[in-house]
C-alpha positions as CSV (number, residue, x, y, z in Angstrom):
1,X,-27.3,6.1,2.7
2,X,-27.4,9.8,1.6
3,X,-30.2,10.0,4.1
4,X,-28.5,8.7,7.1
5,X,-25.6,11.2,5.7
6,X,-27.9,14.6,6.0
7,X,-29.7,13.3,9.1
8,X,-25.6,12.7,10.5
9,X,-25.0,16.3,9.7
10,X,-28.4,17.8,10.7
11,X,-26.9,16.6,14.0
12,X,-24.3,18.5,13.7
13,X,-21.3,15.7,12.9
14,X,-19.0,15.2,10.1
15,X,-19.6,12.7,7.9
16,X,-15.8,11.6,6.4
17,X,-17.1,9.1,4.5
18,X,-19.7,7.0,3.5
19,X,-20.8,4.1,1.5
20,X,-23.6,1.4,1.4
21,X,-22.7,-0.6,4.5
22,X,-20.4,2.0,6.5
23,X,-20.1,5.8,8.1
24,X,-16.9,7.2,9.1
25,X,-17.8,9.8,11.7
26,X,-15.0,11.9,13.4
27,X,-15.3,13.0,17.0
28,X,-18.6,10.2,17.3
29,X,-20.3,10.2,20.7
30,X,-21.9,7.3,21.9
31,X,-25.6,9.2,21.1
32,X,-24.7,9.5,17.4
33,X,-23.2,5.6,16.9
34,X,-26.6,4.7,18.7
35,X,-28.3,6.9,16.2
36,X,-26.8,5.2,13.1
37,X,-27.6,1.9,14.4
38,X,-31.7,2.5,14.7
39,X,-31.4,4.6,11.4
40,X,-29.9,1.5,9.7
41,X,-32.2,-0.9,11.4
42,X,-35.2,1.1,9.6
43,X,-33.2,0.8,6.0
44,X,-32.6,-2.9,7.0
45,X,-29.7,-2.5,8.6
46,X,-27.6,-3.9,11.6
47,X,-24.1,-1.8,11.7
48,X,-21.6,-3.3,14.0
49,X,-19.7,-0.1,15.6
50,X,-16.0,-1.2,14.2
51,X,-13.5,1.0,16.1
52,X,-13.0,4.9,17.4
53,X,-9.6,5.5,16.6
54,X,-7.4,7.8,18.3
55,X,-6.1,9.1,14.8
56,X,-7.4,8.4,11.7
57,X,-6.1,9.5,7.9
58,X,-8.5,8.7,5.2
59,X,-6.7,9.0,1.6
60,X,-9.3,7.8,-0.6
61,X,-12.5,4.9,-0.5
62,X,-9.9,2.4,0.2
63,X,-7.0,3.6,1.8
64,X,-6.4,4.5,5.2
65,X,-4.2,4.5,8.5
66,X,-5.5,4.7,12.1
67,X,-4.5,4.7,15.5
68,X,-5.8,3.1,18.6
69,X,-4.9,1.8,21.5
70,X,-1.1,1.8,20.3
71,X,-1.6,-0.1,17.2
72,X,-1.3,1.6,13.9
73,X,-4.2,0.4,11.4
74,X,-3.5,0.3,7.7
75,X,-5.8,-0.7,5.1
76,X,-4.5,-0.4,1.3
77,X,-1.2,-1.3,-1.0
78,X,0.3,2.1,0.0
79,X,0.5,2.0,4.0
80,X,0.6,-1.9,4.3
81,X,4.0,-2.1,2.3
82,X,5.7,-4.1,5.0
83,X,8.5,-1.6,4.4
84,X,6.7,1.7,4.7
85,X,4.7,0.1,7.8
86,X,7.4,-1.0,10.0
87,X,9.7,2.6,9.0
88,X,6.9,4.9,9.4
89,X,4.0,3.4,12.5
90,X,5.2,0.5,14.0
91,X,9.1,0.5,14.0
92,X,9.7,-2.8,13.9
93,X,13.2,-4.5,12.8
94,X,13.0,-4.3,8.5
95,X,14.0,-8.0,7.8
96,X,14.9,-9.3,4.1
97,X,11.1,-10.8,3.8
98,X,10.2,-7.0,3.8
99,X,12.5,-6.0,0.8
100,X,11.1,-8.7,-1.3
101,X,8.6,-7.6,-3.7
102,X,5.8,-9.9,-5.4
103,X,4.9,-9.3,-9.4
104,X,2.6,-11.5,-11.2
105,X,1.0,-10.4,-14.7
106,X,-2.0,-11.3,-16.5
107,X,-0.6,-11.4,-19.8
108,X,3.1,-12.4,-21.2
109,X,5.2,-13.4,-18.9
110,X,8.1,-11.9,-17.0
111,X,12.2,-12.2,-17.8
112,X,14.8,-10.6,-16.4
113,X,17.0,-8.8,-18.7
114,X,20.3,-8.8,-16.7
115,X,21.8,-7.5,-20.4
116,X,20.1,-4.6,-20.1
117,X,22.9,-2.1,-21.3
118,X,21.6,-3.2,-24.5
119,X,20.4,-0.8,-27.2
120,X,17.1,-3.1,-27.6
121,X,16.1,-5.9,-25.3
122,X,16.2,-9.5,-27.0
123,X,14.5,-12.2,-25.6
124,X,17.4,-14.2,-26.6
125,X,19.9,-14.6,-23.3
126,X,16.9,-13.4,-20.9
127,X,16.2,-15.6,-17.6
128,X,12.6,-16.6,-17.9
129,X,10.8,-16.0,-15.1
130,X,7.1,-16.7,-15.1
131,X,4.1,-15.3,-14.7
132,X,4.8,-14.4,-10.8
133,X,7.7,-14.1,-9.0
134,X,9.5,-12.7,-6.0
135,X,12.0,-10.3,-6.6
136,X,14.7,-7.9,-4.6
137,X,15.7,-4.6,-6.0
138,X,19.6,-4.7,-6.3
139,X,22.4,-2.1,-6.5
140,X,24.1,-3.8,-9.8
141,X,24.4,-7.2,-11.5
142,X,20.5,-6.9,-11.6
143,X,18.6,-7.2,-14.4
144,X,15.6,-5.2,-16.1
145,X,12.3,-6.9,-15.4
146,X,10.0,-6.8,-18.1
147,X,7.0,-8.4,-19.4
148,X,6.9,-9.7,-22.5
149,X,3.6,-10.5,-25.1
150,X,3.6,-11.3,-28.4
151,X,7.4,-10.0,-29.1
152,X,6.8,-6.6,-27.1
153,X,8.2,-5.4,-24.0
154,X,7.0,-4.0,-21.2
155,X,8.4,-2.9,-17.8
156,X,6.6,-4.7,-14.7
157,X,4.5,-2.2,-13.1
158,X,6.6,-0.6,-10.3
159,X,10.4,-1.9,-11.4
160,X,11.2,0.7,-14.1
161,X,14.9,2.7,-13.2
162,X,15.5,-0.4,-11.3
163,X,17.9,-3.4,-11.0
164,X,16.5,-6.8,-9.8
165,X,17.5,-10.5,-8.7
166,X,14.8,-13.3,-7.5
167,X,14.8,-13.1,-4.3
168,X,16.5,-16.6,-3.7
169,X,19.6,-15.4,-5.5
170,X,19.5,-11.9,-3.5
171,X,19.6,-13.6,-0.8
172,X,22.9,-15.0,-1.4
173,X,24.3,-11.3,-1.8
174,X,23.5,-10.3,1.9
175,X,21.8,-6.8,2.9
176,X,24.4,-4.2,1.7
177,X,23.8,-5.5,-2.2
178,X,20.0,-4.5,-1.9
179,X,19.3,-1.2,-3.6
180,X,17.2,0.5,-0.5
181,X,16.4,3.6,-2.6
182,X,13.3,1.6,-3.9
183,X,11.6,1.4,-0.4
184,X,12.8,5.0,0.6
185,X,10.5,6.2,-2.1
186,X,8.0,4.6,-1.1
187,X,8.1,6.2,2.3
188,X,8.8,9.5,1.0
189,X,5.7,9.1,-1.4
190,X,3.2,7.7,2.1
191,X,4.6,10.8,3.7
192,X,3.9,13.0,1.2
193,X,0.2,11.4,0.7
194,X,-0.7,12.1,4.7
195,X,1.0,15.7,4.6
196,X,-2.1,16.5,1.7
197,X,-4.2,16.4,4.5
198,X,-1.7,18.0,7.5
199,X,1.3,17.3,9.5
200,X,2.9,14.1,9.2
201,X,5.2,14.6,12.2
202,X,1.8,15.7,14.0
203,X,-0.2,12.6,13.0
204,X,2.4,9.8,14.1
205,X,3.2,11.5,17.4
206,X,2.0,9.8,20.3
């Protein structure tokens, strides 16, 4: 693929990315996606022409958001958050389904600590949880959520400096219990990851 990378360039396109089986090519023209298809076909070959987006922000091998057509494109953890999606591209109502967040570990399992003013957490008078779950960050009568292995604790990835409740129980609370300051992190954090590559207010205008 380096090869159809320098003979991209020699014709006087970008190459954004590139790995075995796909070529991200900004500002393509019908000559060069025609180009890439007979250079594959002498490699072995036969590249489909996916989309031209309208925009198109490429963070890393495996995380993007694009634009076409008016229908934002998101590929990766970070932009699909339901959450981050629907505040930031598609604007869509946020409904309790997208404040619900999944954890499952490998090793241990999970409790939730909801005595967690503690000075050290004992498994004794923790809620068992599993090793997955579905969970709701909360503003108070939450609990710690941690993972627990062979007598240690751990937080669960992505819950530390947070309260949580199962999602079933959060439920109960209505809207105005959930602690919201989780998710607006997270969109703070997407925002901040497109402006390293230029305007956000620039990229999602349309």
């Amino acid at each position: 693929m380096i090869d159809l990378k320098h003979a991209v360039q020699e014709k006087g396109f970008i190459v954004a990315h590139i790995k075995t089986d796909s070529i991200k090519i900004p500002d393509a023209t019908p000559e060069i996606i025609n180009f890439v298809f007979k250079f594959g076909k002498k490699y072995g070959y036969d590249f489909e022409h996916e989309a031209t987006y309208e925009k198109f922000c490429l963070v890393n091998d495996a995380v993007y958001v694009a634009y076409k057509d008016g229908v934002w494109t998101t590929v990766g953890a970070q932009f699909s958050h339901p959450y981050v999606y629907k505040t930031l591209f598609s604007h869509d109502p946020i409904t309790f389904d997208d404040m619900c967040e999944t954890r499952s570990v490998m090793q241990g399992a999970m409790y939730l600590d909801f005595e967690h003013d503690r000075p050290m957490p004992l498994l004794e008078g923790m809620t068992f949880v599993g090793r997955t779950g579905r969970f709701v960050p909360v503003k108070s009568a939450g609990g710690m959520l941690w993972r627990i292995k062979d007598e240690k604790h751990f937080a669960v990835t992505g819950t530390k400096g947070y309260q949580w409740m199962e999602a079933d129980m959060a439920k109960l609370l209505g809207e105005d219990a959930i602690d919201k300051s989780y998710f607006e992190r997270l969109v703070d954090e997407a925002v901040r990851t497109i402006e390293k590559f230029g305007s956000f207010n620039d990229f999602v205008s349309t």
